[in-house]
N, C-alpha and C positions, 0 to 999 in steps of 0.2 A: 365352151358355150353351153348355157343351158338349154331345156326343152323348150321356154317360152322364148329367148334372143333367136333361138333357129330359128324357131315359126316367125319370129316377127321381120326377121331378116328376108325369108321368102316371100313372104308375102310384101315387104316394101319392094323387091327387086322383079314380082310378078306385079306391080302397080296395084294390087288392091285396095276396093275402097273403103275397105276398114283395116285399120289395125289394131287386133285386139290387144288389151294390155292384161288379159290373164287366159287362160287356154284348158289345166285343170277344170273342171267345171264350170264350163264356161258354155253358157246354150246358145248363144249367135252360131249360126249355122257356118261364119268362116270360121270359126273356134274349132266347133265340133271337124269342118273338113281336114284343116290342116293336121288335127292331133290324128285322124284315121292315117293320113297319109303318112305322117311319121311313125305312126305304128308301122303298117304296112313294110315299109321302107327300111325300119331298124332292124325288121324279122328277115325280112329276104337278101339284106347285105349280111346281117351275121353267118345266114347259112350259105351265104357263097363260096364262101371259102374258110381255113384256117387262122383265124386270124392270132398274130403272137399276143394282141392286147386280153382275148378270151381264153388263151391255153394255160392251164393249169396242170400240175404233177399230183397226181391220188396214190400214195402207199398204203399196205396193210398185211397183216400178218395171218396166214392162213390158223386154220382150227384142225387137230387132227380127226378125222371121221366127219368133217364137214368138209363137202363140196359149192356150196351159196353165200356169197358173200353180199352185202349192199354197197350200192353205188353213191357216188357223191351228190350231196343232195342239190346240187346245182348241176350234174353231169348232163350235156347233149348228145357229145356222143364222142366217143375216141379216135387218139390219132393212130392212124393206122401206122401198126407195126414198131407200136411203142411199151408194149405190153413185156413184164421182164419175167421171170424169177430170179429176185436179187441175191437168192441164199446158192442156188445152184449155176446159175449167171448164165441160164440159156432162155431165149426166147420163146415166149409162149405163144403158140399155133390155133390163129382163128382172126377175124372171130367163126368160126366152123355153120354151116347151114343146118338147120333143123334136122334134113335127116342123114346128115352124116353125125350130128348128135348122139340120135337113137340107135345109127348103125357103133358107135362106140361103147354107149352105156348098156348095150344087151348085147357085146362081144365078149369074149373071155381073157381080154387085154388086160384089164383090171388095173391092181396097182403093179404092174411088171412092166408097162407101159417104158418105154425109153424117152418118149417125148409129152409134154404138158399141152392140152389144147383146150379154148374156153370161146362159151358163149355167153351173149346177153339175154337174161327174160326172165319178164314180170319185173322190172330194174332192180336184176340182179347180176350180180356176174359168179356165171356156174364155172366148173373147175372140173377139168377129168383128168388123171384119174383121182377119186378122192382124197384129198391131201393127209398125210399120215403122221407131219409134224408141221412145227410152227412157222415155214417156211415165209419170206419174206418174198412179194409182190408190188409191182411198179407201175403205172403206166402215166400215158400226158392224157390230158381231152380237153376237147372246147366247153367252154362253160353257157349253159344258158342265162345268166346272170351278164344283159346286154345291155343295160343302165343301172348307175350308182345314181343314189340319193346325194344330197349337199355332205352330211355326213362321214361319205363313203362307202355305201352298205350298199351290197349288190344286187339287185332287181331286174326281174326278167320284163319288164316293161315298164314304162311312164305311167308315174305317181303322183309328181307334182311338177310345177313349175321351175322347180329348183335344178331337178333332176341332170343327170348330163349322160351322154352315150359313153361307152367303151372304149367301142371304133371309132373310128377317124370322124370328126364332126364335119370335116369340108366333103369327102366322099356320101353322108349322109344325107347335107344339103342340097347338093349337086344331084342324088338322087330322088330327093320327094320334092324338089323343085318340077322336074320334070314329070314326075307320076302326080302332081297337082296339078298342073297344065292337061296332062289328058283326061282327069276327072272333070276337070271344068270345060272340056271341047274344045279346047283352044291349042294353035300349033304347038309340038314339043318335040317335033326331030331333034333340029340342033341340041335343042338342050340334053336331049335324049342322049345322042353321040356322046358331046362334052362328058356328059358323066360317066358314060362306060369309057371312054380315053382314060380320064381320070382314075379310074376302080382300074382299069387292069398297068395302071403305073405304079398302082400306090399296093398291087394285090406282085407286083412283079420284087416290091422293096420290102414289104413290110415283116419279112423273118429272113430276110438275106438271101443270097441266093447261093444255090449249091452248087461245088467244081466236082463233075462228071471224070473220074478216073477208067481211063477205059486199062489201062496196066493188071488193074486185080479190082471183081466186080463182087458185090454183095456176096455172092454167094461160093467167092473166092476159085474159080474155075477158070483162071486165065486170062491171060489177054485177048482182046475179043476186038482190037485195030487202034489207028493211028488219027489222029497228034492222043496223045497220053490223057492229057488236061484238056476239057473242052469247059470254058464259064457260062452258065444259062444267062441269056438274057432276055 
């Protein structure tokens, strides 16, 4: 569905007495509300959770005597504990707090360092100790790129009418249905509930779910109890 069939669909299902037929630029004050609403709406569902339709994989190959690298130009923010070095094939440690930073880069750890740890800033991703060859680097992240154009070209918000979301378009309507009913004072419990049912069914399926091995744990330290296998659901 695009930006303009959503709007038009909430608004026939909220009874409005207009329904506008463009929403883009469009100054009728139901135009202007519903397109805030699905702004609103598209930002606070994408940062709810991870979603698989925003995750994206960023590779790059360090620089020796550079420690700063740039981030992807669509980056929000990464999945934790996704971060690799693919050349030495161990896990990079962070993203590390400010001043456990500073307590690093003014230690005499240097490059003898045994383990790799990184932080984000100024949208960059720093690197200690400073890389000394061309080492290859891995991670996932959610992308802010939460609507595509007709196209297919990725945008961080609503362009035109054409436009389409990422996410799930029924968890989207279901939610600025409801966030459009309390903007206009009118009841929106139920509707309210409905959507979060919705979002945490669709937030329980939407990159599969993961079998709990209690046998041998992340951090390979034993068994830690019984039944072996437990499925989240």
């Amino acid at each position: 569905m695009t930006l303009l069939s959503i709007a038009q669909e909430i608004l026939q299902q909220t009874k409005s007495a207009t329904i506008p037929s463009t929403i883009i630029g469009n100054n009728q004050p139901v135009a202007i509300q519903i397109l805030e609403v699905l702004k609103r709406s598209i930002v606070n569902l994408s940062r709810s959770y991870d979603w698989q339709e925003l995750t994206k994989e960023y590779s790059f190959n360090a620089v020796a005597s550079q420690n700063n690298y740039s981030l992807p130009t669509d980056f929000d923010r990464i999945i934790n504990n996704s971060f690799w070095n693919t050349t030495d094939k161990e896990e990079m440690i962070g993203s590390i707090s400010p001043e456990d930073w500073r307590e690093l880069v003014n230690s005499t750890v240097g490059s003898g360092a045994v383990n790799e740890y990184y932080r984000f800033r100024g949208d960059e991703i720093l690197i200690f100790p400073t890389p000394t060859s061309t080492d290859g680097y891995v991670f996932e992240y959610i992308s802010k790129n939460i609507v595509k154009s007709s196209g297919g070209t990725g945008q961080t918000g609503w362009l035109a009418d054409t436009d389409v979301p990422v996410i799930d378009e029924f968890i989207l309507k279901l939610d600025a249905t409801w966030n459009l009913l309390k903007v206009q004072g009118r009841p929106y419990a139920e509707d309210q509930r409905q959507a979060n049912l919705a979002l945490a069914e669709r937030v329980g399926i939407n990159a599969g779910r993961h079998t709990i091995r209690h046998s041998v744990t992340r951090l390979r330290n034993g068994k830690i109890g019984y039944p072996e296998i437990i499925n989240q659901s």
